[in-house]
C-alpha positions, 0 to 999 in steps of 0.5 A: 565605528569599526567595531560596530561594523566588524560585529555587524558582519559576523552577526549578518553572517550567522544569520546568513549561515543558519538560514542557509543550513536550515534550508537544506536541513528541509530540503534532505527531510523532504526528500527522506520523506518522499523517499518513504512515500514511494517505497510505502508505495511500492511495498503497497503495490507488490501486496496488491498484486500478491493478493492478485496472484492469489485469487487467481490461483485459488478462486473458480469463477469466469476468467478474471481480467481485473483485480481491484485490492482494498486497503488491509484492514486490522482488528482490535489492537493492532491486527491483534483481532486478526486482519482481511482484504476486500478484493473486487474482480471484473468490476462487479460489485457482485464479485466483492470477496473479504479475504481472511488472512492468516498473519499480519506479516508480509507474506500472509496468505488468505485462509477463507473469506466471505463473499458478497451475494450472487459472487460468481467465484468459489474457493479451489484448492488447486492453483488455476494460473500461477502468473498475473498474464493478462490481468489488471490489478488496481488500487480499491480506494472506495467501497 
């Protein structure tokens, strides 16, 4: 009987060794994937308002109060096609601008775009306002 008692012990404390390294083996997954949530965010959220500070260096029109950036969109394979941003400003549908951008990589800078009908900004080569002061930059979820 002793024997039996013995292997039921070692077999119940395997058991109980296991379960307990599986659960903080998906409590660290959890929390490396929330991890990469928040920083896809953030990185997500810096773009936004690089685009933001971008079209109000460069774009002429009314003052701008609100920036609303879409998703980045890549062509063919990849972005191999090339890739664009949709940006609506002031909460007009008029003022809905597909930038052009000229990489890929972080940083890329929009080259031209096109801009939806009766949109009340051009293009300017020179800088208007080189900071965000005053100006709401939000995500664009639907379009």
């Amino acid at each position: 009987m002793k024997k039996n008692q013995k292997r039921i012990l070692i077999i119940l404390g395997i058991i109980v060794g296991v379960s307990g390294l599986t659960t903080v083996s998906v409590q660290t997954t959890n929390r490396v994937i929330e991890n990469r949530k928040v920083k896809k965010m953030e990185e997500a959220k810096k773009e936004r308002q690089r685009i933001a500070l971008w079209c109000v260096q460069n774009l002429k029109g009314p003052k701008i109060k609100e920036i609303k950036v879409g998703k980045l969109t890549k062509y063919i394979f990849d972005g191999t096609g090339g890739a664009s941003i949709d940006v609506e400003i002031n909460n007009k549908k008029q003022n809905t601008i597909v930038l052009d951008l000229d990489g890929l990589e972080k940083n890329s800078n929009p080259t031209g775009g096109g801009f939806a009908p009766k949109c009340e900004y051009t293009f300017t080569q020179k800088s208007n306002n080189n900071t965000l002061d005053g100006v709401k930059v939000k995500e664009w979820k639907g379009h």
